[in-house]
C-alpha positions in Angstrom: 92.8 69.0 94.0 92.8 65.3 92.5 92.3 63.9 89.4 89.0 62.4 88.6 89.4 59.4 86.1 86.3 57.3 85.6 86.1 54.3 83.5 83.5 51.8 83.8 84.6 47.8 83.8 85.1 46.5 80.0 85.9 49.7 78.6 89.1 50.1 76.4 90.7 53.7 77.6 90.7 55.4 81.4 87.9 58.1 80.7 88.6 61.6 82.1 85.7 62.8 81.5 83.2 64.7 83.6 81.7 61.6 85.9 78.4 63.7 86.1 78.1 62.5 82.1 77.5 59.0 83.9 75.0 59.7 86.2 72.3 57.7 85.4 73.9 54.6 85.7 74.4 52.4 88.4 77.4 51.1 90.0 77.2 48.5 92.9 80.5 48.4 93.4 83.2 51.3 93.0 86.8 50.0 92.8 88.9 52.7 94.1 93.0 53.3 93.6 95.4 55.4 93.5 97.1 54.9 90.6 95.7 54.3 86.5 98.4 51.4 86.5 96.9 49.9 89.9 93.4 49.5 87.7 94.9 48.9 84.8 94.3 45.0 84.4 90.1 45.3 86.0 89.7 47.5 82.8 88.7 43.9 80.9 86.2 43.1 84.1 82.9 41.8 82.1 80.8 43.3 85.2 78.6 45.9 84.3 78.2 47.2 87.8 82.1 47.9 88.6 83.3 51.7 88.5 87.0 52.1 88.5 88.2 55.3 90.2 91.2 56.9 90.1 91.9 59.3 92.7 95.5 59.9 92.7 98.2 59.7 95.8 97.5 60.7 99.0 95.0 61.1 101.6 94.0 64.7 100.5 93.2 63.5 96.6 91.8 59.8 98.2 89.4 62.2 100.4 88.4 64.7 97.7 87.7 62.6 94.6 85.8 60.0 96.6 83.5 62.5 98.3 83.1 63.6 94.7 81.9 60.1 93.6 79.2 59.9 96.2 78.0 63.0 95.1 77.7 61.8 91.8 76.5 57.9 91.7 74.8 55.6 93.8 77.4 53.3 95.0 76.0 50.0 97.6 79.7 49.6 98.3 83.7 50.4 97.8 86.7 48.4 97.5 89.9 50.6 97.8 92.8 48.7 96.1 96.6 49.4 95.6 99.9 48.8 96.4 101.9 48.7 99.8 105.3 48.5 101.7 104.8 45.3 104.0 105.4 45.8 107.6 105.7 42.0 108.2 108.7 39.7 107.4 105.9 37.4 106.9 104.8 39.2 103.5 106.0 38.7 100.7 106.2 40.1 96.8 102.7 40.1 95.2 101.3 38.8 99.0 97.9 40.3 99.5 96.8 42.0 102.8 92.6 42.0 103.3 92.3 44.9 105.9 90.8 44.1 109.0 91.7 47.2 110.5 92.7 50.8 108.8 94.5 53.1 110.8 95.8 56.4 110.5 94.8 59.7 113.1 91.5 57.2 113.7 91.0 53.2 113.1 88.4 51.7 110.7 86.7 48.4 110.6 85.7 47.2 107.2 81.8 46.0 106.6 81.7 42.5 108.4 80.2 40.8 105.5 82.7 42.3 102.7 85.4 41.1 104.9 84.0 37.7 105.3 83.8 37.4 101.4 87.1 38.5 101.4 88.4 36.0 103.6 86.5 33.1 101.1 88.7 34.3 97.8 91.3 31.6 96.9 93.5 32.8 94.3 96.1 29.8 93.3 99.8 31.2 93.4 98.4 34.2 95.3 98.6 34.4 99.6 95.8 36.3 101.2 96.6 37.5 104.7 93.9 39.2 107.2 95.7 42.4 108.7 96.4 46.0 109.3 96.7 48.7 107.0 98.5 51.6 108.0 98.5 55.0 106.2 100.8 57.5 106.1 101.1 60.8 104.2 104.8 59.8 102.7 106.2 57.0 101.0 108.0 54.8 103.4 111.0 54.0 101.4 113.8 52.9 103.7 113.3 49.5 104.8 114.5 51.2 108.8 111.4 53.7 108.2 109.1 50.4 107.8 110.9 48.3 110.5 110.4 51.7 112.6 106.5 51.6 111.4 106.5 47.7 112.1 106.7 48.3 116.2 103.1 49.8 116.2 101.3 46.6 115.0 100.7 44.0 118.1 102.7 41.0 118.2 102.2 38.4 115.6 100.0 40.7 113.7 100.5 41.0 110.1 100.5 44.8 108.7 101.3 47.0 106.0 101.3 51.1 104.3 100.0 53.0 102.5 98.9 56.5 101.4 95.2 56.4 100.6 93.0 53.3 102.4 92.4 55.8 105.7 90.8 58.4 103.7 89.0 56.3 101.8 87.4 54.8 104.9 86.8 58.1 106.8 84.5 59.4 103.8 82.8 55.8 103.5 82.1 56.1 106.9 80.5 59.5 106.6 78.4 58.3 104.2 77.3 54.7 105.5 79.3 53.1 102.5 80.4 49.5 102.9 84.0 49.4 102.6 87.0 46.8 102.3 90.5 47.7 101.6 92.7 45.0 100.1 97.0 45.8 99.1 99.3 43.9 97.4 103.2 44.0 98.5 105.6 45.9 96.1 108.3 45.7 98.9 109.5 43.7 101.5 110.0 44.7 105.2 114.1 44.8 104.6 114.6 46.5 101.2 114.6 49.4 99.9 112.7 51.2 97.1 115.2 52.3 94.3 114.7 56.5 95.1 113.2 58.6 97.9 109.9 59.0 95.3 108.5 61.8 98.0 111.2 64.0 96.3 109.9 64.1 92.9 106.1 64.3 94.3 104.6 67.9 92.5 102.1 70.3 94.6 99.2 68.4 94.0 100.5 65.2 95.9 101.3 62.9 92.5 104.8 61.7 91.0 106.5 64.3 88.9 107.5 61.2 86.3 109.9 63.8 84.0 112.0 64.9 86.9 111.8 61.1 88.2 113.4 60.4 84.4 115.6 63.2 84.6 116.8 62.2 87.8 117.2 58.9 87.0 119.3 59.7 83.8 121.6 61.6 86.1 122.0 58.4 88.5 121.8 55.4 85.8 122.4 52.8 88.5 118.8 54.0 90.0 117.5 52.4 86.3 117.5 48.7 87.5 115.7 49.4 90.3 112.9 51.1 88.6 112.6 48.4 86.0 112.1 45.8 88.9 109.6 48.1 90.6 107.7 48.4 87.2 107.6 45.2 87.1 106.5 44.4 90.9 103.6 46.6 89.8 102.1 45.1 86.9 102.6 41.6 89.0 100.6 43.0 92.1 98.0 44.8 90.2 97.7 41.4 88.4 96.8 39.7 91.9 94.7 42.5 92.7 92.5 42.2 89.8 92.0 38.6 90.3 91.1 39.2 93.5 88.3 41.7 93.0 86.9 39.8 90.0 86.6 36.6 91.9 85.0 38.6 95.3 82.5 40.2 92.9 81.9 37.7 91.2 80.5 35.2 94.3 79.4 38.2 96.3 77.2 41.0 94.2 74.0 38.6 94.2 73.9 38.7 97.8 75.1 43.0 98.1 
């Protein structure tokens, strides 16, 4: 099904590696995305106790490789990190959205106390809003599909999708796992991503990045677009990073 990259905070490459190789050590808190990219910048995190997972896209690989983890380790609690389309005009590039609500089929709450810690982080240069994550099993590309998306959240709420947070808080749910999810805007409410990216998604749910090349080489003026979004996602993970280092940081002694 999904890919199962481990790396442990401080460590130089993304392991892919059997996890079970790891067992005996233990991780209080398991940082959780989609994407190597997404986790990229937490890879210099001086915490010993901090577990990045990779699980790929999707709520199928989200679901598998995290019931997979808490087979594996003993993890006191998750944070589920990534990117998202905001469903607000409200938000912003880079904009972070702390999930006080997760819905797909069902609706999650996060842990109280992880989403009061949450709330505490002040990152300078960064907003933090409290809101609703939305997941959905396609990339929302069109800004109309968002805007369309946008008429589920109540008035004045702020929201935002994404492809993983829901499955990650059904399986934490199962298995009495704190949870929090936190997303960081790659794209407004009224734009457009540079390509329909659910077209060059292979069989097991992740991007097929030669035929996203090949395609791209075939329709050049796609090229600036995908340098910005490149760009958009080092700058978010960036914020994301920050994030979870500061709530770590002023919440494990008390997890």
């Amino acid at each position: 099904m999904g890919p199962w990259n481990v790396q442990s905070a401080g460590s130089n490459s993304m392991a892919t590696s059997d996890p079970v190789s790891e067992k005996n050590r233990h991780f209080r808190w398991a940082v959780v995305a989609a994407l190597k990219r997404e986790l990229a910048p937490l890879r210099h995190c001086s915490s010993p106790h901090l577990l990045l997972i990779e699980t790929g896209m999707g709520q199928l690989n989200a679901d598998w490789v995290v019931r997979q983890l808490f087979n594996q380790k003993a993890v006191q609690a998750v944070i589920n990190i990534g990117l998202a389309g905001a469903l607000s005009p409200a938000l912003q590039l880079g904009d972070l959205v702390i999930g006080e609500e997760v819905r797909s089929t069902s609706s999650f709450a996060p842990t109280p106390a992880l989403l009061q810690a949450a709330s505490q982080v002040k990152l300078d240069g960064v907003r933090a809003h409290t809101g609703i994550i939305i997941t959905q099993d396609e990339i929302l590309w069109r800004a109309s599909d968002k805007r369309r998306l946008a008429l589920e959240l109540p008035s004045g709420t702020v929201g935002c999708v994404d492809m993983e947070s829901a499955a990650v808080a059904t399986v934490c749910d199962q298995h009495q796992i704190p949870f929090l999810a936190v997303r960081s805007i790659s794209d407004r409410l009224d734009e457009d991503l540079p390509a329909d990216f659910n077209r060059f998604r292979g069989r097991n749910g992740n991007l097929a990045i030669g035929k996203l090349l090949a395609s791209s080489a075939l329709h050049p003026a796609s090229l600036p677009g995908l340098v910005e979004l490149r760009r958009r996602t080092c700058l978010c993970a960036e914020h994301l990073a920050r994030f979870v280092e500061q709530l770590v940081q002023t919440s494990i002694a008390g997890m």
